[in-house]
PDB file as gemmi writes it, atoms N, CA and C in Angstrom:
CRYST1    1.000    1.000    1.000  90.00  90.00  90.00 P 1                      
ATOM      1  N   UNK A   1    -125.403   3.740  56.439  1.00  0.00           N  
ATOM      2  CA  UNK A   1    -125.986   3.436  55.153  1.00  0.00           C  
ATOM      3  C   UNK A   1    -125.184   4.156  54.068  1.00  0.00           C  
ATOM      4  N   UNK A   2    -125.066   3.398  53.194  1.00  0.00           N  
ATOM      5  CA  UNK A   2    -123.986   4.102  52.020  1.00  0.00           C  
ATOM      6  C   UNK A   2    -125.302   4.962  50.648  1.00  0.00           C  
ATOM      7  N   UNK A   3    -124.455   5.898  50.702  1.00  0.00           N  
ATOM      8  CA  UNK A   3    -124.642   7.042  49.759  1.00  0.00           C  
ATOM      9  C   UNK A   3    -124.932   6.715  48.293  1.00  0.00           C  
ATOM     10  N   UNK A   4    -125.614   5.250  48.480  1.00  0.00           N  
ATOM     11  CA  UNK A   4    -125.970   5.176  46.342  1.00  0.00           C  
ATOM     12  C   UNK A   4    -127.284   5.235  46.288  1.00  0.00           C  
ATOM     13  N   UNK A   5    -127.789   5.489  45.122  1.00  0.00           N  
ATOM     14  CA  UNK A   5    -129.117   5.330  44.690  1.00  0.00           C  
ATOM     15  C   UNK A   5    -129.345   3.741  44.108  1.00  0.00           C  
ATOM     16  N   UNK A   6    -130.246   3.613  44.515  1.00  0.00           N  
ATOM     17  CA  UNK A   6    -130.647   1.787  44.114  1.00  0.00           C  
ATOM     18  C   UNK A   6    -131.436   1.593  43.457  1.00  0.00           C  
ATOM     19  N   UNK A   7    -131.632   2.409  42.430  1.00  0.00           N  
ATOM     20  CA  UNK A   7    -131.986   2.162  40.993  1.00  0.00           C  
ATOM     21  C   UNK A   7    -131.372   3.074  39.903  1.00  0.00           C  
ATOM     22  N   UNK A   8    -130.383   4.363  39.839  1.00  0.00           N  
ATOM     23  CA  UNK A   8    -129.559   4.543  39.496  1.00  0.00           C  
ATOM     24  C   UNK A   8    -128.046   4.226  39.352  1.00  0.00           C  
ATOM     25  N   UNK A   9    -128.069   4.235  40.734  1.00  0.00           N  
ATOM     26  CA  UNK A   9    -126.361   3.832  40.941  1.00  0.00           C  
ATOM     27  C   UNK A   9    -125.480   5.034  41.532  1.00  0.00           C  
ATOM     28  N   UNK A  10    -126.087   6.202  41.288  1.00  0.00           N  
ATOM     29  CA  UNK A  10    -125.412   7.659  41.341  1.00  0.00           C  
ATOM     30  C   UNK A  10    -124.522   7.211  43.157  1.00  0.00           C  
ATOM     31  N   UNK A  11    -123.463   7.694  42.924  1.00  0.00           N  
ATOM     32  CA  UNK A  11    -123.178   8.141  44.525  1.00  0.00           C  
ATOM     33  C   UNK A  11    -122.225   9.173  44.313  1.00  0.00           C  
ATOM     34  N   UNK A  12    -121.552   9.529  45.449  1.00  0.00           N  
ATOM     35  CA  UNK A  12    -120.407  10.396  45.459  1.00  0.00           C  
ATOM     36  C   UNK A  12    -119.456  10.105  44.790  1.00  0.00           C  
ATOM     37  N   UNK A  13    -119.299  12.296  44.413  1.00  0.00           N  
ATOM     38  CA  UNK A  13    -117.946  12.042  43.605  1.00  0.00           C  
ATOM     39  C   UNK A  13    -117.139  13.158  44.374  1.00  0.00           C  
ATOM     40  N   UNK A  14    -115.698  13.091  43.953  1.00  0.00           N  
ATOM     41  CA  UNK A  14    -115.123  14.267  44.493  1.00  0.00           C  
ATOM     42  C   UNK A  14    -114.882  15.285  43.340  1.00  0.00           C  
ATOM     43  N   UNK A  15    -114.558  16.548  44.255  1.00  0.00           N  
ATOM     44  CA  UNK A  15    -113.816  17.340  43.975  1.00  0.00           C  
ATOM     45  C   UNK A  15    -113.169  18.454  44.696  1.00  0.00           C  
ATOM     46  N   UNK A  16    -112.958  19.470  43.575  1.00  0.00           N  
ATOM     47  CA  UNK A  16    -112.441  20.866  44.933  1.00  0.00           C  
ATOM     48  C   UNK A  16    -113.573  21.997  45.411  1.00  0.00           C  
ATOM     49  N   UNK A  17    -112.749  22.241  46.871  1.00  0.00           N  
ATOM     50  CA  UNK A  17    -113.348  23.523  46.967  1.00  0.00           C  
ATOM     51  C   UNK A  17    -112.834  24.831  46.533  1.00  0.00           C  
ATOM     52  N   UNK A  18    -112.748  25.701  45.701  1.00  0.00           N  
ATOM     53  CA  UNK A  18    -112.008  26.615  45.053  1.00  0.00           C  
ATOM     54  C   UNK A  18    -112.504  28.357  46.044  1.00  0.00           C  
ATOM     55  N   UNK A  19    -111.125  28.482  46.701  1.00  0.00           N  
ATOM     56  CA  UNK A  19    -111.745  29.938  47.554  1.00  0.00           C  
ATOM     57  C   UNK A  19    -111.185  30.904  46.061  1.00  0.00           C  
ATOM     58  N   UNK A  20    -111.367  32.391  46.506  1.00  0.00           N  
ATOM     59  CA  UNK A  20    -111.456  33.761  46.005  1.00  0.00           C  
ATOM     60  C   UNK A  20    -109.706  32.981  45.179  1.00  0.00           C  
ATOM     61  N   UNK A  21    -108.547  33.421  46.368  1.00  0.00           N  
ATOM     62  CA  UNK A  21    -107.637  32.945  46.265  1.00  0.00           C  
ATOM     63  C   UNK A  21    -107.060  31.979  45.103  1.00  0.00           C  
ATOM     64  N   UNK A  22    -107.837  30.820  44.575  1.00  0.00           N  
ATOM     65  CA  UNK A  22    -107.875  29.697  43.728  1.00  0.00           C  
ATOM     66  C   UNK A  22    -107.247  28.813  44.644  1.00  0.00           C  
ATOM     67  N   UNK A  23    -107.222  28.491  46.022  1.00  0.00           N  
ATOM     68  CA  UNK A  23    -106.123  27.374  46.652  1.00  0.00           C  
ATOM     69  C   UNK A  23    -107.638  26.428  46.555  1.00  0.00           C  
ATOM     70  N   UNK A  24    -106.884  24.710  46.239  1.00  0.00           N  
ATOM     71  CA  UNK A  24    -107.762  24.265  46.421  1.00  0.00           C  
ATOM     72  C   UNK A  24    -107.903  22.886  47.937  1.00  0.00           C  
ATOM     73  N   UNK A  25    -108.899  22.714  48.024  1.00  0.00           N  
ATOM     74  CA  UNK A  25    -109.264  21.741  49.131  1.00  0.00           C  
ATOM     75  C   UNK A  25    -110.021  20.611  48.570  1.00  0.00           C  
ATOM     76  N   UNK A  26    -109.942  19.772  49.037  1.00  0.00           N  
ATOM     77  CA  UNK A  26    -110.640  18.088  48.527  1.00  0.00           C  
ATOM     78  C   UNK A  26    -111.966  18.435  48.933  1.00  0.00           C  
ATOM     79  N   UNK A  27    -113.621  17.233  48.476  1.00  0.00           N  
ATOM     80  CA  UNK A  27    -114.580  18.057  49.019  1.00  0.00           C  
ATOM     81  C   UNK A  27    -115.746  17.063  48.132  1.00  0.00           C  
ATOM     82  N   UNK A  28    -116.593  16.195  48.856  1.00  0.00           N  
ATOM     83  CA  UNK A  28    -117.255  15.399  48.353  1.00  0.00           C  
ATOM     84  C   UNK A  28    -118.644  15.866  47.675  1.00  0.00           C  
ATOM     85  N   UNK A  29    -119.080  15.558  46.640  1.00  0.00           N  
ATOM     86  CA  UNK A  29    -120.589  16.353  45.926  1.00  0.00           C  
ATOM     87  C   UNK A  29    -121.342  14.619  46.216  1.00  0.00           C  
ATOM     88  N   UNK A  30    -122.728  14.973  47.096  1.00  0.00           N  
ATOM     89  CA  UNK A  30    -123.197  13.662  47.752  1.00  0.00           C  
ATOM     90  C   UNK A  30    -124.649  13.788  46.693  1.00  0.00           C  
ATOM     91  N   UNK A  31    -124.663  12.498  46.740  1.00  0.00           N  
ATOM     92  CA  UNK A  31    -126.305  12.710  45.406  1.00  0.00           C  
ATOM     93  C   UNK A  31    -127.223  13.051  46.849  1.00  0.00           C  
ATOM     94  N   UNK A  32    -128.855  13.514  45.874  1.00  0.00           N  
ATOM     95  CA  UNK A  32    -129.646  13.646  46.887  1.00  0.00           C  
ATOM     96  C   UNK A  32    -130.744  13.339  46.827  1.00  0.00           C  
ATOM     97  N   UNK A  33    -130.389  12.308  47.812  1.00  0.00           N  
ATOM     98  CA  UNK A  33    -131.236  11.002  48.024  1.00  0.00           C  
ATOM     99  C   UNK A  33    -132.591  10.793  48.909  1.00  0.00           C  
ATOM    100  N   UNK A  34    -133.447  10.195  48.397  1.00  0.00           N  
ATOM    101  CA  UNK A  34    -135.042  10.790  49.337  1.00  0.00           C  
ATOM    102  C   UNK A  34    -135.052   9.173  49.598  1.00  0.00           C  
ATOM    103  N   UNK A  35    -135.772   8.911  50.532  1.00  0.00           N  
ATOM    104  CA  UNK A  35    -136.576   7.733  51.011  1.00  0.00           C  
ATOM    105  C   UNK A  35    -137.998   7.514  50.634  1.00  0.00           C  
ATOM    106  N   UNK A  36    -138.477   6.506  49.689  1.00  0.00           N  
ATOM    107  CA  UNK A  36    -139.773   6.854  48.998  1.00  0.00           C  
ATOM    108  C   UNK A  36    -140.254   5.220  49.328  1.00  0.00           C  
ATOM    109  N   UNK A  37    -141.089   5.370  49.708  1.00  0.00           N  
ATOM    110  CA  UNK A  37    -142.457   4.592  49.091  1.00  0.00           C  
ATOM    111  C   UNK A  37    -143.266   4.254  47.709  1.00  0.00           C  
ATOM    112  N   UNK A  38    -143.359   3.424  47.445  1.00  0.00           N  
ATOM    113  CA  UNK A  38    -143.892   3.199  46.178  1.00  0.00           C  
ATOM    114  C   UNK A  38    -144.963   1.934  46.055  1.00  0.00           C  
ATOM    115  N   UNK A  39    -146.153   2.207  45.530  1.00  0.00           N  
ATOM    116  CA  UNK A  39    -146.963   1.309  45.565  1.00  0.00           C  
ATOM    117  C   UNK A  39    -146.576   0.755  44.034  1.00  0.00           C  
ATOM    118  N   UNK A  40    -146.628  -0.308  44.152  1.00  0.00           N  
ATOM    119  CA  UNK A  40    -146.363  -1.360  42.191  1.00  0.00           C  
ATOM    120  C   UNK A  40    -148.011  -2.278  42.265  1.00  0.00           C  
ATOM    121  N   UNK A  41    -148.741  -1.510  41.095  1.00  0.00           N  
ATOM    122  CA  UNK A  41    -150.306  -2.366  41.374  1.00  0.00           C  
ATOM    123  C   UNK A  41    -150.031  -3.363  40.408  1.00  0.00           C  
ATOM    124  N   UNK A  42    -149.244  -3.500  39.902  1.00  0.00           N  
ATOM    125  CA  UNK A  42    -149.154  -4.977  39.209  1.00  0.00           C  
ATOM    126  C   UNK A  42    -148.993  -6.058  40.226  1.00  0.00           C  
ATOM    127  N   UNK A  43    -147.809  -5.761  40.474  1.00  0.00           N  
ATOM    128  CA  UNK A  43    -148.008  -6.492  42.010  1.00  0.00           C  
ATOM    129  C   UNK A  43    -149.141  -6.727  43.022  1.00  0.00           C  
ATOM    130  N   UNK A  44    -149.722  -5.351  43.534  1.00  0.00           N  
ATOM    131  CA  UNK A  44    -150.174  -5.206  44.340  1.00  0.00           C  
ATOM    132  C   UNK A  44    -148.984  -5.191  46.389  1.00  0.00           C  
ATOM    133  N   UNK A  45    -147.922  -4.607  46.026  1.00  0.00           N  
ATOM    134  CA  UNK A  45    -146.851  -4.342  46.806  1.00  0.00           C  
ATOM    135  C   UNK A  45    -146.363  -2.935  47.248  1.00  0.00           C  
ATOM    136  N   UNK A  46    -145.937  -2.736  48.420  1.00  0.00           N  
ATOM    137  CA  UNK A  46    -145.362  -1.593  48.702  1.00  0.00           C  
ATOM    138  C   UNK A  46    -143.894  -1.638  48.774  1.00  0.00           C  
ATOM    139  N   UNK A  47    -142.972  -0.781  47.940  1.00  0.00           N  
ATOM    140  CA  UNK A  47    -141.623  -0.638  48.081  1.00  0.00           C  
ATOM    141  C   UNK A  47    -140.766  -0.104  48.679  1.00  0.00           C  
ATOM    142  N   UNK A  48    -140.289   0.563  49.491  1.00  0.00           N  
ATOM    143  CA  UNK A  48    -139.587   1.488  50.034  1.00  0.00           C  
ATOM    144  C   UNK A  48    -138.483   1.303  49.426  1.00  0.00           C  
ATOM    145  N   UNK A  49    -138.262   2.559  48.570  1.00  0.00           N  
ATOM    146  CA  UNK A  49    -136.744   2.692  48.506  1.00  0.00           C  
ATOM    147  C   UNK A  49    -135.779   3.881  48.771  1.00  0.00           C  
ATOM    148  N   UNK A  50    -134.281   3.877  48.438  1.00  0.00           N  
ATOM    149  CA  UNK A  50    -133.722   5.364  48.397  1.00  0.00           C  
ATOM    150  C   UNK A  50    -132.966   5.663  47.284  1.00  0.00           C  
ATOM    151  N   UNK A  51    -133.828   6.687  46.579  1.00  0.00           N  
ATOM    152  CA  UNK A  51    -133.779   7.069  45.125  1.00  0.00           C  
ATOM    153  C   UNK A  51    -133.061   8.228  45.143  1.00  0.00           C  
ATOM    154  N   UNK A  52    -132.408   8.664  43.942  1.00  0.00           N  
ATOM    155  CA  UNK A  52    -131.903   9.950  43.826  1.00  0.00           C  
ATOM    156  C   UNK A  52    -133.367  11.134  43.217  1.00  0.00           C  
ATOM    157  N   UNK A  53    -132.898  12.101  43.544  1.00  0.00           N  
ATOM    158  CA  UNK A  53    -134.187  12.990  42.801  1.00  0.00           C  
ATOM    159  C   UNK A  53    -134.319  13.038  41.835  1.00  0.00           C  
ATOM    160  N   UNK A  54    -133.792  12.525  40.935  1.00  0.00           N  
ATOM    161  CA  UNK A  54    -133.689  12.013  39.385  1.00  0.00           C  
ATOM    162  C   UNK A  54    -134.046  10.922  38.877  1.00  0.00           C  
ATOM    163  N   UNK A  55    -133.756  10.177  39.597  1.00  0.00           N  
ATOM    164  CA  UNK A  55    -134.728   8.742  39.528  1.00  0.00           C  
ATOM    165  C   UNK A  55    -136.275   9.140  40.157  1.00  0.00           C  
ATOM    166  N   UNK A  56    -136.796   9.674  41.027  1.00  0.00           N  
ATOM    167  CA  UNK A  56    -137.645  10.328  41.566  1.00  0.00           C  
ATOM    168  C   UNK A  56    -138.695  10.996  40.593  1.00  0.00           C  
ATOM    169  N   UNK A  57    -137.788  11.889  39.135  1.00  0.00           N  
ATOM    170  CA  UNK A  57    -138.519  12.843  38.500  1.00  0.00           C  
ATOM    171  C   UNK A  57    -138.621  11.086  36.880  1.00  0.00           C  
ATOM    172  N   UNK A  58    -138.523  10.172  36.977  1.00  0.00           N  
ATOM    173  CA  UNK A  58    -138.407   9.564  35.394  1.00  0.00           C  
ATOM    174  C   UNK A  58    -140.072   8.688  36.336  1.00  0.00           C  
ATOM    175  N   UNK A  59    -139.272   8.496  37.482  1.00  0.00           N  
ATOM    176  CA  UNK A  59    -140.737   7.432  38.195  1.00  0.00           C  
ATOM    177  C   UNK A  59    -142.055   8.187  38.117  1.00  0.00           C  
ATOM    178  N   UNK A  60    -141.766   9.431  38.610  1.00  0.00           N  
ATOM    179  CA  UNK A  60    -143.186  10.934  38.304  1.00  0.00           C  
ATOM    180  C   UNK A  60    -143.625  10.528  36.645  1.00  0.00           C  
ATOM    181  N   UNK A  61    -142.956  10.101  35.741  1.00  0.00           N  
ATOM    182  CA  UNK A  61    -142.907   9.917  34.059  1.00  0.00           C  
ATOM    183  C   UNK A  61    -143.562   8.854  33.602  1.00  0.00           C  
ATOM    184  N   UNK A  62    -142.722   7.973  33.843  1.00  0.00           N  
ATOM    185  CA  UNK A  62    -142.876   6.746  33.646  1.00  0.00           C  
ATOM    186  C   UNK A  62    -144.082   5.958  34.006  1.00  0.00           C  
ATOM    187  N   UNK A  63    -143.870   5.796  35.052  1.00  0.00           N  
ATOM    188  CA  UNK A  63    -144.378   4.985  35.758  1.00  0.00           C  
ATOM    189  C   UNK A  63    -143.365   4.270  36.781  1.00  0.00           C  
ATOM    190  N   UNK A  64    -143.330   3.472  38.003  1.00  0.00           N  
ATOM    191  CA  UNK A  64    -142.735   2.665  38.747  1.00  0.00           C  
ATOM    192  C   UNK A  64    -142.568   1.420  38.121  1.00  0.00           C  
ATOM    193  N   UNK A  65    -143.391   0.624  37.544  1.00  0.00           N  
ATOM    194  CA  UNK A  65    -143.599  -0.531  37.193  1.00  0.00           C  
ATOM    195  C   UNK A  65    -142.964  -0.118  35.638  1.00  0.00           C  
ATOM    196  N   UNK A  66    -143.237   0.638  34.827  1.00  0.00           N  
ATOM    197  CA  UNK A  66    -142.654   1.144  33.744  1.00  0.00           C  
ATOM    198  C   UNK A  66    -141.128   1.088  33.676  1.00  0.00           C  
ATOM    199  N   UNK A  67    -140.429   1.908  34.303  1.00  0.00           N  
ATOM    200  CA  UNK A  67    -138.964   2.561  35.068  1.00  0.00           C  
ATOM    201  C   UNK A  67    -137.995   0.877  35.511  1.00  0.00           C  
ATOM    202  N   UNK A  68    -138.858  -0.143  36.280  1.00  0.00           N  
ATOM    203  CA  UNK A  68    -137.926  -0.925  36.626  1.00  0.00           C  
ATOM    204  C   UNK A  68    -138.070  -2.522  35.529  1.00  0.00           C  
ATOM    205  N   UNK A  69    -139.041  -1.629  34.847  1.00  0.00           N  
ATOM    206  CA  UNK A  69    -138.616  -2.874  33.873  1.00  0.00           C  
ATOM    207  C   UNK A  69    -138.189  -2.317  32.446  1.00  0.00           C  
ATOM    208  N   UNK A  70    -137.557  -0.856  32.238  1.00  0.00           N  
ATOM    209  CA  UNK A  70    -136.640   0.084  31.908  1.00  0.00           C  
ATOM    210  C   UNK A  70    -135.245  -0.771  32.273  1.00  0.00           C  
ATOM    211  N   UNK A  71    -134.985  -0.702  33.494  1.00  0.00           N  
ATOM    212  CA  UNK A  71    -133.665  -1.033  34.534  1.00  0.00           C  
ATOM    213  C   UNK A  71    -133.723  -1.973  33.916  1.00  0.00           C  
ATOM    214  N   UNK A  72    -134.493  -3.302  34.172  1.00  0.00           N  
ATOM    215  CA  UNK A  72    -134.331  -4.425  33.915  1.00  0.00           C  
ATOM    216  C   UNK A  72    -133.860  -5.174  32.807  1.00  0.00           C  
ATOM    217  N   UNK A  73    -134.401  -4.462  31.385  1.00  0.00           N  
ATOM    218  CA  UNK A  73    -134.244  -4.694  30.272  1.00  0.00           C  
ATOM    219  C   UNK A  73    -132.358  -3.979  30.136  1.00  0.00           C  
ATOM    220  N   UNK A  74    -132.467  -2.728  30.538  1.00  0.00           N  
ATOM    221  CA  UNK A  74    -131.058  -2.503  30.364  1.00  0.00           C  
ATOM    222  C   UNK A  74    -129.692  -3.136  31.239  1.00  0.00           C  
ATOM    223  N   UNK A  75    -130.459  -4.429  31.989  1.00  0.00           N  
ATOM    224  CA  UNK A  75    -129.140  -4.759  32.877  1.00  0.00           C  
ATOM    225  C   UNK A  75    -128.680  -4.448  34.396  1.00  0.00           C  
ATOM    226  N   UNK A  76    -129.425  -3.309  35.149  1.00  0.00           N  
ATOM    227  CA  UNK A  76    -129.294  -2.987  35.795  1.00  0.00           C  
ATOM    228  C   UNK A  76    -129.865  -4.011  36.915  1.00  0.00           C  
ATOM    229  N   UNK A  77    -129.259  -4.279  37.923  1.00  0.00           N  
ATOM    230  CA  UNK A  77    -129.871  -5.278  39.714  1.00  0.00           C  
ATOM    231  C   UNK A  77    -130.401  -4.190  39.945  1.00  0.00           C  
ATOM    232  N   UNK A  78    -131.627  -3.827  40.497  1.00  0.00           N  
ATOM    233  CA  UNK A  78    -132.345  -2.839  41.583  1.00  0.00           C  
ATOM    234  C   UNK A  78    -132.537  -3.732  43.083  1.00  0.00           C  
ATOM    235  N   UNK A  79    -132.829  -4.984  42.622  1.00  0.00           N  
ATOM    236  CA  UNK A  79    -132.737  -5.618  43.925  1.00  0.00           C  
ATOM    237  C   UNK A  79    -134.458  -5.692  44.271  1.00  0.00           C  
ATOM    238  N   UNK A  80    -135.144  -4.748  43.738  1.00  0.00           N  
ATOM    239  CA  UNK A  80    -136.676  -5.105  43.493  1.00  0.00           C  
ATOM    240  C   UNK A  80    -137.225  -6.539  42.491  1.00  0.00           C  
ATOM    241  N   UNK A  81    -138.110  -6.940  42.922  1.00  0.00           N  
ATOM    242  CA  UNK A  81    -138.910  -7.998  42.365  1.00  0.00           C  
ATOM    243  C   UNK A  81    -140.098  -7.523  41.851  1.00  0.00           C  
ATOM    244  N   UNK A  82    -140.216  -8.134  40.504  1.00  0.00           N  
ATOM    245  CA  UNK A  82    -141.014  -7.513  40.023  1.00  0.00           C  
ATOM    246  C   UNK A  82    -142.018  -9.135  39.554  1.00  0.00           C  
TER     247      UNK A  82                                                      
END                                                                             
């Protein structure tokens, strides 16, 4: 399963690992990604998705049903039906 968030987009980026020394090494920063459930009562549906913890803390805000029609209006595919 690939490393994006599917309602952000966030995935890996690179960079270095920097020792004492300053030599550097290549070195991936991975988002961190939860597996969530989500009930949408407009719907009346259960969602499962895999969100970043940032998308995680706007849905805690928002709302779910709020948030993807946020996405929606700005363009974004989530790939949810609303």
């Amino acid at each position: 399963m690939s490393k994006v968030c599917q309602l952000t987009g966030k995935r890996p980026i690179s960079g270095n690992n920097v020792s004492h020394s300053n030599r550097r090494t290549k070195r991936r920063f991975e988002p961190n990604l939860q597996k969530k459930r989500f009930f949408i009562p407009e719907n009346g549906k259960w969602v499962t998705l895999r969100i970043s913890t940032k998308a995680i803390k706007c849905i805690n805000k928002l709302g779910i049903f709020a948030y993807l029609k946020k996405l929606e209006r700005a363009g974004v595919n989530t790939g949810v039906k609303l």
